[in-house]
TORPA-4810 file (N, C-alpha, C, O; in nm, 3 decimals):
<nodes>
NODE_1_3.988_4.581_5.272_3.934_4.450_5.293_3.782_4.449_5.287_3.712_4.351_5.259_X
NODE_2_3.735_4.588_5.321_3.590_4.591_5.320_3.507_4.541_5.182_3.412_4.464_5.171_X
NODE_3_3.581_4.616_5.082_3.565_4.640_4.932_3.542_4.409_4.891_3.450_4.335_4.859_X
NODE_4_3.692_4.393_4.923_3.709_4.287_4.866_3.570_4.199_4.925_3.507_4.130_4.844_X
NODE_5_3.524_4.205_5.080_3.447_4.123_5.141_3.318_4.109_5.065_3.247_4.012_5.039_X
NODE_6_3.308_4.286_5.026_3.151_4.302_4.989_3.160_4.234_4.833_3.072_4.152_4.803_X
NODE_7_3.239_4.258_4.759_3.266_4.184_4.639_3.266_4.044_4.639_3.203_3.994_4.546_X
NODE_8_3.327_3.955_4.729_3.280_3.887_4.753_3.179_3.805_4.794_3.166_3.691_4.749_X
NODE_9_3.108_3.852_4.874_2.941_3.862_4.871_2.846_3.866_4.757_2.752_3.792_4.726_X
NODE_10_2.913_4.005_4.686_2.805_3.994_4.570_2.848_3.858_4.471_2.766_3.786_4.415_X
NODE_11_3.006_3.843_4.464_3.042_3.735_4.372_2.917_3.574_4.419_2.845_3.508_4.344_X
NODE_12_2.943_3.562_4.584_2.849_3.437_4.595_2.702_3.453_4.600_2.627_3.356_4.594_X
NODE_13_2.674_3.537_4.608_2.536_3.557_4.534_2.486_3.563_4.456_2.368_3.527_4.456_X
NODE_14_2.553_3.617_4.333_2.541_3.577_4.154_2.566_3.444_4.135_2.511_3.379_4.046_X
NODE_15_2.645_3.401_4.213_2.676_3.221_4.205_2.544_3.143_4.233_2.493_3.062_4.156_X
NODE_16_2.500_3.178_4.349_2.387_3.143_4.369_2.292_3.154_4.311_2.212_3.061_4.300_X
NODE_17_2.274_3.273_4.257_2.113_3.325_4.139_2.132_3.229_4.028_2.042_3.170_3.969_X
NODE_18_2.313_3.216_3.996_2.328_3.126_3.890_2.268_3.060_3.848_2.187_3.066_3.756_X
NODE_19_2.326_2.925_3.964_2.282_2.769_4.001_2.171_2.782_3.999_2.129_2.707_3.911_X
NODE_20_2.037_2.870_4.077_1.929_2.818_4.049_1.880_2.855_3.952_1.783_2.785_3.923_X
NODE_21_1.904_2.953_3.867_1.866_3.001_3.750_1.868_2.866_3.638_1.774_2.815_3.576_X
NODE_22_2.054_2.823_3.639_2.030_2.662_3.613_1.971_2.597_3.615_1.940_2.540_3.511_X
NODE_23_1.922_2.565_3.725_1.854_2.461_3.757_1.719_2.497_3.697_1.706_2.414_3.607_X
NODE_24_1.625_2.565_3.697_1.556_2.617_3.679_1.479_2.618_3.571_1.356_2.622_3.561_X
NODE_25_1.611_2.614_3.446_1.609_2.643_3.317_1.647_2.452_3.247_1.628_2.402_3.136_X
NODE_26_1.702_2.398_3.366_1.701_2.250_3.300_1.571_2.220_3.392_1.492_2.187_3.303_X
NODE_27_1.535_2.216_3.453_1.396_2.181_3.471_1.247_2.182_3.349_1.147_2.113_3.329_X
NODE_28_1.311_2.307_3.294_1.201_2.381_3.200_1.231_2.301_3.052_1.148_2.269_2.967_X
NODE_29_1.402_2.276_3.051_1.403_2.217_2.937_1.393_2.018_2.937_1.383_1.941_2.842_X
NODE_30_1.401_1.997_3.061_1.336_1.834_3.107_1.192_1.818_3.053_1.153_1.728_2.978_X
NODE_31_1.102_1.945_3.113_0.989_1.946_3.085_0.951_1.954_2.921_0.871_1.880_2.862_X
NODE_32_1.025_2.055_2.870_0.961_2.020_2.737_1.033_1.933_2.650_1.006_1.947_2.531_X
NODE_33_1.118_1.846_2.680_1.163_1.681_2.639_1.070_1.586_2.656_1.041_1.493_2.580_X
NODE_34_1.025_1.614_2.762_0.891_1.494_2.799_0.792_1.503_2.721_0.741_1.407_2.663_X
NODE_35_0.742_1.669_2.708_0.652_1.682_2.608_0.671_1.679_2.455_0.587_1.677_2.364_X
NODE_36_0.789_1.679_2.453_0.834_1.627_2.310_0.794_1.484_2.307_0.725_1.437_2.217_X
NODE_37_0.836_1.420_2.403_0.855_1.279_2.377_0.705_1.232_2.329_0.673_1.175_2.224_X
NODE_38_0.603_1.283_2.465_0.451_1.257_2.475_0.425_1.283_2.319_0.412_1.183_2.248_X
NODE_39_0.419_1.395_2.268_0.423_1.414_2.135_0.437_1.311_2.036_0.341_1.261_1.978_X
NODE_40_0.542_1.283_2.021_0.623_1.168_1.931_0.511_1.080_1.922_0.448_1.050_1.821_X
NODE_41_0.492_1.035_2.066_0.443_0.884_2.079_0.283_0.877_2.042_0.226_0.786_1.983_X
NODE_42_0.221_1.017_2.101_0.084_1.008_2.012_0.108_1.014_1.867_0.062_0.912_1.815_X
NODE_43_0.183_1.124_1.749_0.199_1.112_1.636_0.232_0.929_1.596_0.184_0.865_1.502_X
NODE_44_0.294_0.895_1.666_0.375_0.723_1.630_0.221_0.678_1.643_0.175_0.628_1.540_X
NODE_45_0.164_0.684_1.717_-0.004_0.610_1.720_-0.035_0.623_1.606_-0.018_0.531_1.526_X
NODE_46_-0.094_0.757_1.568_-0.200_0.778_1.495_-0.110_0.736_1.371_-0.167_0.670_1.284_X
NODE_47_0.008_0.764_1.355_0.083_0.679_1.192_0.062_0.559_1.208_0.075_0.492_1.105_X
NODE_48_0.022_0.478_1.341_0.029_0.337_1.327_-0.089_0.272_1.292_-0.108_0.170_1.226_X
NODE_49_-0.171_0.354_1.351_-0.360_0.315_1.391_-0.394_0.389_1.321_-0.479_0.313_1.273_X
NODE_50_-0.412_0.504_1.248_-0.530_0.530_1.200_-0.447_0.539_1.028_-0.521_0.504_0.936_X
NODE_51_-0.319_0.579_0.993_-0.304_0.641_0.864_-0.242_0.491_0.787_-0.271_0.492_0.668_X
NODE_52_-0.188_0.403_0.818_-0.103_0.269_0.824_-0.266_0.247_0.718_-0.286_0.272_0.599_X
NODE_53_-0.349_0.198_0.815_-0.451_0.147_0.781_-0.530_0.202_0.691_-0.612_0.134_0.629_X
NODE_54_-0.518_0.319_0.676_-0.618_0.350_0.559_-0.497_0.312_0.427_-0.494_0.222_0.343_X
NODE_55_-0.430_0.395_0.449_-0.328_0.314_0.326_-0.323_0.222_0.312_-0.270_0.209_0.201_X
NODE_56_-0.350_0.098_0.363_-0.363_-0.079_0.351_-0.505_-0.090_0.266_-0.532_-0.173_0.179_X
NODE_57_-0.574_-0.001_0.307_-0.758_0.028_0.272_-0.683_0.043_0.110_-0.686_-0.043_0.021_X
NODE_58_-0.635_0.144_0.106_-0.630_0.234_-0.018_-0.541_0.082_-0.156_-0.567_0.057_-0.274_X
NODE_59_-0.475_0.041_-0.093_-0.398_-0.048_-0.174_-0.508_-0.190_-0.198_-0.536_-0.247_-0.303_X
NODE_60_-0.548_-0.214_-0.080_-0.668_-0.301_-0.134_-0.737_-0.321_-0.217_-0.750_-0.414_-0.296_X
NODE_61_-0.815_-0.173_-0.190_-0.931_-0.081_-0.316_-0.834_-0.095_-0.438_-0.863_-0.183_-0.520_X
NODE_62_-0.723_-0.019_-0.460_-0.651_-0.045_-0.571_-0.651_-0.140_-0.650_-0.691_-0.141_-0.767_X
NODE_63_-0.585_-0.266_-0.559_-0.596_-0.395_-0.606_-0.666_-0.467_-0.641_-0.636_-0.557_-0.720_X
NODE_64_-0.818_-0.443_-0.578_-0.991_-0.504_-0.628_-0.956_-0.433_-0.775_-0.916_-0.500_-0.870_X
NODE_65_-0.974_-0.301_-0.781_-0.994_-0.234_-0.878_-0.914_-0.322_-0.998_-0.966_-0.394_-1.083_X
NODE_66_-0.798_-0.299_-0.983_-0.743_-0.343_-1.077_-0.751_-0.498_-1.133_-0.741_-0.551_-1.244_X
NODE_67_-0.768_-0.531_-1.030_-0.821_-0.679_-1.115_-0.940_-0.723_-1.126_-0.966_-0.839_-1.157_X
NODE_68_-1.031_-0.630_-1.099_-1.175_-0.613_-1.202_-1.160_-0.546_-1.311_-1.239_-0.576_-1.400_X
NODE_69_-1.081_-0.462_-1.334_-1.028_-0.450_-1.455_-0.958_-0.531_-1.551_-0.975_-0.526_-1.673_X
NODE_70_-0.876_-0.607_-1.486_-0.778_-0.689_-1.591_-0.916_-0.835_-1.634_-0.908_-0.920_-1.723_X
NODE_71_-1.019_-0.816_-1.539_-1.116_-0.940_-1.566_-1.220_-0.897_-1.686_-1.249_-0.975_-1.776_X
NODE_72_-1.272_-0.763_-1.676_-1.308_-0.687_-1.755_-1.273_-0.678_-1.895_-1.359_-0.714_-1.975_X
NODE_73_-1.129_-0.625_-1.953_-1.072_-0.658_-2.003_-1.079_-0.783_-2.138_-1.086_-0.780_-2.261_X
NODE_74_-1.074_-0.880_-2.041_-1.073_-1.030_-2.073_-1.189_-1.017_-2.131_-1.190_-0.983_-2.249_X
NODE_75_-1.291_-1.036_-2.073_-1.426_-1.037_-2.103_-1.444_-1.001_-2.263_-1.476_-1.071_-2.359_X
NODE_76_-1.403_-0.829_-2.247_-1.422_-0.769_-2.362_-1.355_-0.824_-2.467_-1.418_-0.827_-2.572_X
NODE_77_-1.209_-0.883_-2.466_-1.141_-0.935_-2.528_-1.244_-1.104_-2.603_-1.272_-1.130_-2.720_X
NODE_78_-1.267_-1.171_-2.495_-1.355_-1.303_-2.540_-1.507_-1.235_-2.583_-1.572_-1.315_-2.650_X
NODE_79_-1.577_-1.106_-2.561_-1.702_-1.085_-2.618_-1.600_-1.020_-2.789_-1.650_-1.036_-2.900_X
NODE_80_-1.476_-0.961_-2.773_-1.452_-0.877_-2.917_-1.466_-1.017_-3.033_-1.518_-1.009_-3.144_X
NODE_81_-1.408_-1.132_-2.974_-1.355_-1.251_-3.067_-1.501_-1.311_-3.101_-1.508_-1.328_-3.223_X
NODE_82_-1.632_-1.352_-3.029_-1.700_-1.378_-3.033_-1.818_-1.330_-3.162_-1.907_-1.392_-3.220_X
NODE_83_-1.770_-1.199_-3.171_-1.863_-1.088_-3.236_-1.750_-1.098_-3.377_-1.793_-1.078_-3.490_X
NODE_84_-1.669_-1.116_-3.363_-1.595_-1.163_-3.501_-1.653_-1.262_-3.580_-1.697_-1.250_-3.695_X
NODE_85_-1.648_-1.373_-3.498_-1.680_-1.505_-3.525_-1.851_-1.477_-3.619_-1.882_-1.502_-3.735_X
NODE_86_-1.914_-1.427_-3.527_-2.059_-1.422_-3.580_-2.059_-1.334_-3.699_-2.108_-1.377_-3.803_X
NODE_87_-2.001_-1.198_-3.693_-1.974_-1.132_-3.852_-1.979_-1.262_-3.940_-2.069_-1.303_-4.014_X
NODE_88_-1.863_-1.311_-3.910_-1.795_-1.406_-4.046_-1.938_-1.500_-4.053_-1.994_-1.486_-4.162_X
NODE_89_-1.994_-1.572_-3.980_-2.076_-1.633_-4.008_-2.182_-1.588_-4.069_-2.218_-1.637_-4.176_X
NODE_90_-2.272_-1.447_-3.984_-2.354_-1.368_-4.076_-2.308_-1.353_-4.224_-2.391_-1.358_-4.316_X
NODE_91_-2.164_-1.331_-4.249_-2.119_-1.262_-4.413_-2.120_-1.395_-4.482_-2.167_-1.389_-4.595_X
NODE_92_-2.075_-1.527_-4.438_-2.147_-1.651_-4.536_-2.273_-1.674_-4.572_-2.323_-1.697_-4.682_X
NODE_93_-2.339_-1.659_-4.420_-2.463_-1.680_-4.491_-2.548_-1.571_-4.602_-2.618_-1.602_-4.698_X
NODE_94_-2.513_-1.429_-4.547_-2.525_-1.348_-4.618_-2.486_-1.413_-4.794_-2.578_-1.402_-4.875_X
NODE_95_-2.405_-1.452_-4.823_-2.360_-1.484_-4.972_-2.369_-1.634_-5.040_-2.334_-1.692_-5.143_X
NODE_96_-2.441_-1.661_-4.909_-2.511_-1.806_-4.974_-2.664_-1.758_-5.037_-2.710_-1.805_-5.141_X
NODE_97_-2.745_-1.636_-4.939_-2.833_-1.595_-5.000_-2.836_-1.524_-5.078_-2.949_-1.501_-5.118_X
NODE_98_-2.731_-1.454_-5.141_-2.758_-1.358_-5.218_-2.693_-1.442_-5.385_-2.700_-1.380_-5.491_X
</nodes>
């Protein structure tokens, strides 16, 4: 009976180291959930506030760009027709004088 008592003993004492070992170890893993979470929520910021916005920047710029270009464009298109026009006129008069 001695045997069984002391075995028993040691059995509720490993029970015990268990549980708090448990506990212990969900404490540790509570803790770094939170700091996961904390994590998350600064990354969720800075995607919201600082990178959101430059990409809005960046599509803007894009969009100026590009339609100073497509105005550009035009331009060149109404200066190409213009410079036609005057050839042809220079080459008449050219062959009225000559």
């Amino acid at each position: 009976m001695e045997n069984n008592e002391l075995l028993s003993q040691v059995l509720a004492a490993m029970q015990e180291q268990t549980a708090m070992m448990t506990k212990m170890m969900q404490e540790q893993v509570d803790l770094l959930r939170e700091e996961i979470a904390a994590s998350e929520t600064r990354i969720n910021l800075k995607i919201e506030n600082e990178i959101s916005r430059k990409i809005e920047s960046l599509f803007d710029g894009y969009k100026l760009t590009h339609e100073k270009q497509w105005e550009l464009e035009r331009q060149a298109g109404h200066l190409q027709s213009q410079i036609e026009d005057l050839q042809a006129r220079v080459a008449t008069l050219e062959s009225k004088i000559a």
